[in-house]
C-alpha positions in Angstrom: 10.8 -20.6 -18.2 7.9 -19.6 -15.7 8.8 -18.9 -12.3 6.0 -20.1 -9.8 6.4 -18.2 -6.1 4.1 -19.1 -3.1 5.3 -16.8 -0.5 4.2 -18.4 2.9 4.0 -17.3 6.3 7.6 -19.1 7.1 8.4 -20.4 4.0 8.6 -19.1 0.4 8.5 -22.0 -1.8 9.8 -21.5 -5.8 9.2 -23.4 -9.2 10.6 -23.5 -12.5 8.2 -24.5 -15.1 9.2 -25.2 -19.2 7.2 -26.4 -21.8 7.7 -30.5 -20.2 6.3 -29.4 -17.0 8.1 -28.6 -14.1 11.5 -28.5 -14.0 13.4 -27.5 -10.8 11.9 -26.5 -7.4 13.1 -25.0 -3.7 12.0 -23.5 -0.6 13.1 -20.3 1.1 12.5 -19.0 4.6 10.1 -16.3 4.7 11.9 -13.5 6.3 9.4 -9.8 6.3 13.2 -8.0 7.0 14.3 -9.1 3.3 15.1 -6.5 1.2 14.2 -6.2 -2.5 18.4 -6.3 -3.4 18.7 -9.2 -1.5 15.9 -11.1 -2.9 17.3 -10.6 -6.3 20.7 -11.8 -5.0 19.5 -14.9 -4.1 17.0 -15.5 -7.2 19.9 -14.2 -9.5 22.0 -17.0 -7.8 19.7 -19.6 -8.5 18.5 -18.9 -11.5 19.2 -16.9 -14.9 16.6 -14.1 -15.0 17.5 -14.2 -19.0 15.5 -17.5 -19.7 12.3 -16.8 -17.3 9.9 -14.8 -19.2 6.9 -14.8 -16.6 6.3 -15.2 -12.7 3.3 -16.5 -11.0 2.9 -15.7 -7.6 0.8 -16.5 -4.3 1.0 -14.2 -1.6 -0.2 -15.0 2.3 1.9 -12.0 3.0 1.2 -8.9 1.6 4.0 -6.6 3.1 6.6 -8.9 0.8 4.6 -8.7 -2.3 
């Protein structure tokens, strides 16, 4: 899978993307006090980093890249 990230100014929104198309999709708040362990708390919740073997990502805010 290919996981598509558009980090916004107040939201962050995520897609999943297989061979069919898309395939599941969500939004997170954009929070600049995140940290990097926590980040991969939440995506490691919501996801198995096993089967994604690429990320795409959009950034409006460059401190969270």
């Amino acid at each position: 899978m290919l996981l598509a990230a558009d980090v916004g100014n107040t939201q962050t929104a995520l897609g999943l993307y297989d061979t069919g198309g898309l395939t599941d999709h969500g939004r997170l708040a954009t929070e600049r006090s995140t940290t990097a362990d926590e980040l991969g708390f939440v995506l490691g919740v919501l996801l198995e980093f096993d089967a994604v073997y690429g990320i795409c990502l959009a950034s409006t805010v460059p401190v969270l890249v």
